[in-house]
C-alpha positions in Angstrom: -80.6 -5.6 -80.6 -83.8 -6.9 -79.7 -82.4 -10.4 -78.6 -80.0 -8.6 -76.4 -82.2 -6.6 -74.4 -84.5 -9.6 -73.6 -81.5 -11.1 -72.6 -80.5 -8.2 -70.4 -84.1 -8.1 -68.6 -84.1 -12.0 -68.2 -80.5 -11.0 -66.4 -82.0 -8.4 -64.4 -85.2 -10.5 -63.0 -82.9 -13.5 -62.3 -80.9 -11.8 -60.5 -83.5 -9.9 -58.4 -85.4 -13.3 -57.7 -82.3 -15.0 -56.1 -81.2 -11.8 -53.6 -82.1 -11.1 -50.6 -84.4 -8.8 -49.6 -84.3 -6.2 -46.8 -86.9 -5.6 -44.4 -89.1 -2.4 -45.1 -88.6 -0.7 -41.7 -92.6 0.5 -42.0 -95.2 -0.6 -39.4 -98.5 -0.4 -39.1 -100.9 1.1 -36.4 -104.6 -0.6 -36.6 -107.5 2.0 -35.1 -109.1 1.0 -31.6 -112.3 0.4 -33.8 -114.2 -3.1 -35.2 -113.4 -1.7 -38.9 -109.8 -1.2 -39.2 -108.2 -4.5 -41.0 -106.1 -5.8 -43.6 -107.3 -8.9 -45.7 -104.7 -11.1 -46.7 -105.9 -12.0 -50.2 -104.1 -15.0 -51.5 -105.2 -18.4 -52.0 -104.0 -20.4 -48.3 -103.8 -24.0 -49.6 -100.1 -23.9 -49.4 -100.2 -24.0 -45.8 -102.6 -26.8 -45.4 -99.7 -29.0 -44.4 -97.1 -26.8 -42.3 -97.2 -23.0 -42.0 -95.1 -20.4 -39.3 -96.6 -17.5 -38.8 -94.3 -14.4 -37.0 -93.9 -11.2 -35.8 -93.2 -8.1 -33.9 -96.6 -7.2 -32.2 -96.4 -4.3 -30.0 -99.9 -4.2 -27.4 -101.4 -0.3 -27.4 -104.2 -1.3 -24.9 -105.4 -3.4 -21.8 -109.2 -3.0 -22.1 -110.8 -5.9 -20.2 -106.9 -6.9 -19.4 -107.2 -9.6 -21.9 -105.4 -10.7 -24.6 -105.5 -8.6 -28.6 -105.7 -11.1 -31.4 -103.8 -9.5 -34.3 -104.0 -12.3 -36.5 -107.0 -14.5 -37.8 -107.6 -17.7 -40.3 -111.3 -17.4 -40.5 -113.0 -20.8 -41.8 -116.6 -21.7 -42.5 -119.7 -21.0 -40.5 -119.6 -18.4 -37.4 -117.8 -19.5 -34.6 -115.5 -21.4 -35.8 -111.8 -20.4 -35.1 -109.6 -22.5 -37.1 -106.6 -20.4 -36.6 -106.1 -17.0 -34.5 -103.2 -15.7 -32.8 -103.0 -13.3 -29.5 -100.3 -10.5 -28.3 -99.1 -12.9 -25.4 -98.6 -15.6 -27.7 -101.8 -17.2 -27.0 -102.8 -19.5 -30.4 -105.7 -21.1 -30.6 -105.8 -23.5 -34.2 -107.1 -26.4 -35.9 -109.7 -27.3 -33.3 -107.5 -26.8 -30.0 -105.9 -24.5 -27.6 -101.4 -24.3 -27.6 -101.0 -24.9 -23.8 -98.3 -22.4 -22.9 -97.4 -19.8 -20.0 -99.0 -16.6 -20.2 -96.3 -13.5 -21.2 -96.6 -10.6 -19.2 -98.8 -8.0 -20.8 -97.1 -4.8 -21.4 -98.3 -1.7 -23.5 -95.9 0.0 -25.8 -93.0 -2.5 -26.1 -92.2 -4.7 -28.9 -92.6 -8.7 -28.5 -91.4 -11.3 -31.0 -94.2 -14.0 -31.7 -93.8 -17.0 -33.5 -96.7 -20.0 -33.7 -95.3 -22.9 -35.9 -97.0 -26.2 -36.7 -97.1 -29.5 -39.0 -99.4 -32.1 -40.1 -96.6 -34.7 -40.4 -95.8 -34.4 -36.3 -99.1 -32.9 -35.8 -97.3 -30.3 -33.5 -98.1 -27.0 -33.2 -95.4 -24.7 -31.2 -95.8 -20.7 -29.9 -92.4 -19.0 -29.2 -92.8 -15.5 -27.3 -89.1 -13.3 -27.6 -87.5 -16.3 -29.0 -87.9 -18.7 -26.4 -90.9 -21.4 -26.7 -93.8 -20.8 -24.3 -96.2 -23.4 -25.8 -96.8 -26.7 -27.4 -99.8 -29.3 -28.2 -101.0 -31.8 -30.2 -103.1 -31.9 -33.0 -106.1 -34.2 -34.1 -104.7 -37.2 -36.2 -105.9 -36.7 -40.0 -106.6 -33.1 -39.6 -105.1 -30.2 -41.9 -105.7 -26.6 -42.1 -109.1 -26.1 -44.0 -109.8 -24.0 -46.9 -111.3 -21.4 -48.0 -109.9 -19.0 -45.5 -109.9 -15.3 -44.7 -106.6 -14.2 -43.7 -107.1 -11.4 -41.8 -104.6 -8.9 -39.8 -106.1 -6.7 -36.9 -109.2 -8.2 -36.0 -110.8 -11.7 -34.3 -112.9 -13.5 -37.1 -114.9 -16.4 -35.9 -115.5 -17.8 -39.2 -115.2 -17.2 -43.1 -115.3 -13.2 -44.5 -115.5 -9.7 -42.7 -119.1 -10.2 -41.4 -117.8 -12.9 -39.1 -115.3 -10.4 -37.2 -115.9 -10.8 -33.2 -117.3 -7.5 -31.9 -114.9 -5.6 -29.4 -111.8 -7.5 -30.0 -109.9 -5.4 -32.5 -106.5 -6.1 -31.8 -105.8 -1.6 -31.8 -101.7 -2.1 -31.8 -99.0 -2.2 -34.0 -97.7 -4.7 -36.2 -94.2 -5.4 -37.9 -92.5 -7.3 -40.3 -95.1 -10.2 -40.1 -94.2 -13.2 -42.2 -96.1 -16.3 -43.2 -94.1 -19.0 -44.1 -94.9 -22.7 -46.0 -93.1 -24.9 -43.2 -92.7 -25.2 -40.0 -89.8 -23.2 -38.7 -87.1 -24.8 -36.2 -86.8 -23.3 -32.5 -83.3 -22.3 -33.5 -84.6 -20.5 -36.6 -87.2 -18.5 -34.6 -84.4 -17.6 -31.6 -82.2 -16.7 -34.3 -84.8 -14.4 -36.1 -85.9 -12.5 -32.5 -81.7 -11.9 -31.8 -81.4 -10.0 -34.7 -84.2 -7.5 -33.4 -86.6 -5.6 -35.3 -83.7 -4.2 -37.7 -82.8 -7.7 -39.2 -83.3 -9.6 -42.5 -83.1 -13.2 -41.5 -87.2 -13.0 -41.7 -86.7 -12.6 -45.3 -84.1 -15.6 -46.0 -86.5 -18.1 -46.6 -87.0 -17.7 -50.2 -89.5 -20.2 -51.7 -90.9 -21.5 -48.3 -92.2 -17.8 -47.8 -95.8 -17.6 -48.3 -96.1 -13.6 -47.6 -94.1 -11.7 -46.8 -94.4 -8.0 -45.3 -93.2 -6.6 -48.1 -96.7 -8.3 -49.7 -98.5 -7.2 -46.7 -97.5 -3.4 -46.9 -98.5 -3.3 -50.5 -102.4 -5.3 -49.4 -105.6 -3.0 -48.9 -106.3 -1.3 -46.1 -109.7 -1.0 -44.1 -110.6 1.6 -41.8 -108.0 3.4 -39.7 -104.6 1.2 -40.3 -101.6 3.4 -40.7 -98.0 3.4 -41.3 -95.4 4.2 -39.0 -91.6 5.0 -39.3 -90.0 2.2 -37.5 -87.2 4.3 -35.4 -83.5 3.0 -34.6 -83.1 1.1 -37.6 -80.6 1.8 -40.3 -82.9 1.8 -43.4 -79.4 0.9 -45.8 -79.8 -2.6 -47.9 -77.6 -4.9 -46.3 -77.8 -8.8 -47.6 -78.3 -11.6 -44.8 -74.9 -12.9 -46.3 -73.0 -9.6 -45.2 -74.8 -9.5 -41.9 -73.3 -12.9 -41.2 -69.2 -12.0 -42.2 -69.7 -8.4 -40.0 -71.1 -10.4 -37.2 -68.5 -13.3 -37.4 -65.6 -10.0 -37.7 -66.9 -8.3 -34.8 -66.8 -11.8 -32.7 -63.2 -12.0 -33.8 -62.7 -8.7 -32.5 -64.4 -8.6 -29.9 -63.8 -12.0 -27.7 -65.9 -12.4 -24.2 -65.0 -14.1 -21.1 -66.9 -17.2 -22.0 -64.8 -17.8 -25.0 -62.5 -20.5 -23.1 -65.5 -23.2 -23.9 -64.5 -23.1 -27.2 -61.8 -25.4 -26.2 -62.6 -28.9 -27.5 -62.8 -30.0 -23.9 -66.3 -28.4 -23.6 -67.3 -26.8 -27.5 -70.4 -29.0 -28.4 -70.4 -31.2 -25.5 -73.5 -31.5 -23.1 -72.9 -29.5 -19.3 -73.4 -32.2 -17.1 -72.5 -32.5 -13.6 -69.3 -34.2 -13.7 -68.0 -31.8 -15.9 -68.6 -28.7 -14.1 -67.4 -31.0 -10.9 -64.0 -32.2 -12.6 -63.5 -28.2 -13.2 -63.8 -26.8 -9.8 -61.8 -29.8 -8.8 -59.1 -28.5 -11.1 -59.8 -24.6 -9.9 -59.1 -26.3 -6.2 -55.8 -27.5 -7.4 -54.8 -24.8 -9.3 -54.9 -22.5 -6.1 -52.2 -24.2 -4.6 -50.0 -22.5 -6.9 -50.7 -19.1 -5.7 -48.2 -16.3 -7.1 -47.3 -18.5 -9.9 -47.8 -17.4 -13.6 -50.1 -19.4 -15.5 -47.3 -20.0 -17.9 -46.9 -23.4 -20.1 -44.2 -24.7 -17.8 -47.0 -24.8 -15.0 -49.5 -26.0 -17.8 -47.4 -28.8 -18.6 -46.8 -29.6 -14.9 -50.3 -29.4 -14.2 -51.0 -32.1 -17.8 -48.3 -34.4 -16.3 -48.9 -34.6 -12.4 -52.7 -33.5 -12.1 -54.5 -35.4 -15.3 -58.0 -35.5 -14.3 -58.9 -39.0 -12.6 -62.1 -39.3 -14.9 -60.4 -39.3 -18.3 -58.8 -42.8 -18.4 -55.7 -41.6 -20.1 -53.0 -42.3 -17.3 -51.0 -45.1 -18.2 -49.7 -46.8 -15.3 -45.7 -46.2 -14.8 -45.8 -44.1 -17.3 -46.1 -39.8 -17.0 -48.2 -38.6 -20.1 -49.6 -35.0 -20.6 -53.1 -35.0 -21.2 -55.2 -32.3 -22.8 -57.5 -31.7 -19.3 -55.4 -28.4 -18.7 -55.7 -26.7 -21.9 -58.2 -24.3 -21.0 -55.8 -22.5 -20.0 -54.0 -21.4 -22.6 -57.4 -19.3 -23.2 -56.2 -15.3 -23.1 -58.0 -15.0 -19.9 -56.3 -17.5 -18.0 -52.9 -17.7 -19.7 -50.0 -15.9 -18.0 -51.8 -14.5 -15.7 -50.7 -14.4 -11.7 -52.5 -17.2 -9.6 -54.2 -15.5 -6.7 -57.4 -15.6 -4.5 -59.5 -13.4 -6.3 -58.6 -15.1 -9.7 -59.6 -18.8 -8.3 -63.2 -17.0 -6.7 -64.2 -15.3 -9.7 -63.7 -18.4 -12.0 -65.6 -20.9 -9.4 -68.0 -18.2 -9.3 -68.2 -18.6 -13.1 -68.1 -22.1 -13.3 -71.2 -22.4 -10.3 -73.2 -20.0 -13.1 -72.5 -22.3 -16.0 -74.3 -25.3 -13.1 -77.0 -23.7 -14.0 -77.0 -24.3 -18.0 -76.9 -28.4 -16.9 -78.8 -30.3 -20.2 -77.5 -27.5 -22.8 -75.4 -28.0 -25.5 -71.9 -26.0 -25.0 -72.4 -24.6 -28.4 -72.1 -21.0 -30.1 -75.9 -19.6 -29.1 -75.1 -20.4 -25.0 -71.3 -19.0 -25.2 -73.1 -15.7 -27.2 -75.8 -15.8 -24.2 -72.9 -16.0 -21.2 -70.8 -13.4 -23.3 -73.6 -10.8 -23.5 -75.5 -11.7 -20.1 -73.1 -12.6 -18.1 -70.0 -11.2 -18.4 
């Protein structure tokens, strides 16, 4: 009997230790004050190599218009800021400033900041709202030192709470701040700042998670730091897993107007200039046969008569379809009426994907066009 219950608790932490966890939808509020802190009490030599530090930082105050730091490495003698991290994104570590464009400040609205970096590449990267507004170098040989305070809320200049910078509390909000063991991927950070404040991807990255806010919640508190009901958020477990299969059912259902470049023509192919030219060359064409349905006998004129000149496919003497008119067997081209407005608003379209030139035609730009541009 005894066996089986050790058995059964085994079972039970096994199980727990390989799930996902949910994000606690709690943040905190740190006091306008010098005093009001969290220490992050854990031993930082994991992250001596690679660490990613992120999350949602919401500014409560433009004293002296300058940037809040919300999040300090404190390392040896005063004066000395190895690692610290602003509300516009602003990082200053290891010795040297992240050159990057400064965010707008606003008060009382939630921003997504990430600042990444490895001793491999000795790049460090800072990502404000998902997109990457800074990048440096690092010294060659140098790592993240140790013994560190970790500190949330407040600007340390150098190792332990006496070495906290006078009149540069951070006095905002903090949520669901992670610290992770490597350095995470631009596509991993984008991904984590689309699924908003309500997501769980933060929490995905099992082993390589140094602390997460779970940890941080359950840390001492110093002075005037306070928890706060995040609002709008469904507070119901759901597992990154089943986020993924309700997303991908929703896209099923719900197809945009941008879907088309998931033809092969385009899907994972780089926009260049030729492309989007050989298209409006075909949009030209295809307005000679105004009042016609865009049925497959017109598709199949269109592969046989009108291949596109850049493909290389003709074979001379010979008429062979080609694939260059596929497109539109897409919903929103297929059997409907050529007429005026059809040809401008598509041209119109295609002049709007001119300006993704250099991207990848690939799931995150056709979620972009479908829920910006539409």
């Amino acid at each position: 009997m005894r066996e089986s219950c050790l058995l059964l608790l085994l079972l039970c932490l096994y199980l727990h230790s390989t799930t996902g966890h949910e994000v606690k939808h709690t943040a905190l509020a740190f006091g306008k004050d010098d005093s009001s802190y969290i220490i992050l009490n854990k031993d930082a030599s994991p992250l001596a190599e690679s660490f990613t530090v992120c999350s949602w930082v919401k500014r409560m105050r433009n004293e002296r218009d300058y940037r809040q730091y919300w999040f300090s490495y404190g390392f040896g003698s005063p004066r000395n800021y190895e690692f610290i991290v602003g509300d516009t994104g602003y990082a200053y570590m290891l010795s040297g400033s992240t050159s990057y464009t400064e965010a707008t400040r606003t008060i009382g609205e939630w921003h997504h900041i990430c600042v990444t970096w490895k001793y491999s590449t000795r790049m460090r990267y800072a990502y404000y709202d998902g997109v990457q507004i800074g990048s440096g170098s690092t010294s060659s040989g140098r790592k993240l030192r140790t013994p560190a305070t970790l500190m949330l809320g407040q600007l340390l200049r150098g190792y332990g709470v006496q070495n906290i910078e006078s009149s540069y509390y951070f006095g905002g909000q903090l949520f669901d701040t992670n610290i992770y063991t490597v350095q995470l991927t631009a596509d991993q950070v984008k991904e984590m700042f689309d699924q908003g404040r309500c997501g769980n991807y933060s929490q995905t990255f099992g082993e390589n998670t140094f602390l997460s806010w779970s940890e941080i919640l359950d840390e001492d508190r110093t002075g005037s730091v306070t928890e706060v009901t995040l609002e709008g958020c469904d507070t119901e477990h759901v597992h990154p897993e089943e986020e993924e299969e309700e997303r991908e059912e929703e896209e099923e259902e719900q197809e945009g107007t941008w879907d088309f470049l998931r033809d092969e023509r385009f899907f994972n192919k780089i926009i260049s200039n030729t492309l989007v030219n050989n298209i409006t060359s075909q949009l030209e064409l295809l307005a000679e046969f105004k009042n016609h349905s865009i049925d497959d006998a017109l598709i199949s004129h269109l592969k046989r008569h009108h291949p596109n000149q850049t493909t290389g496919n003709e074979t001379e003497g010979e008429e062979e379809e080609t694939e260059d008119w596929d497109f539109l067997t897409d919903k929103h081209f297929y059997e409907i009426v050529v007429t005026e407005e059809l040809i401008l608003a598509f041209t119109d379209q295609f002049d709007l994907l001119a300006e993704f030139i250099g991207h990848r035609c690939d799931d995150y730009l056709i979620k972009h066009l479908n829920k910006h541009h539409s």
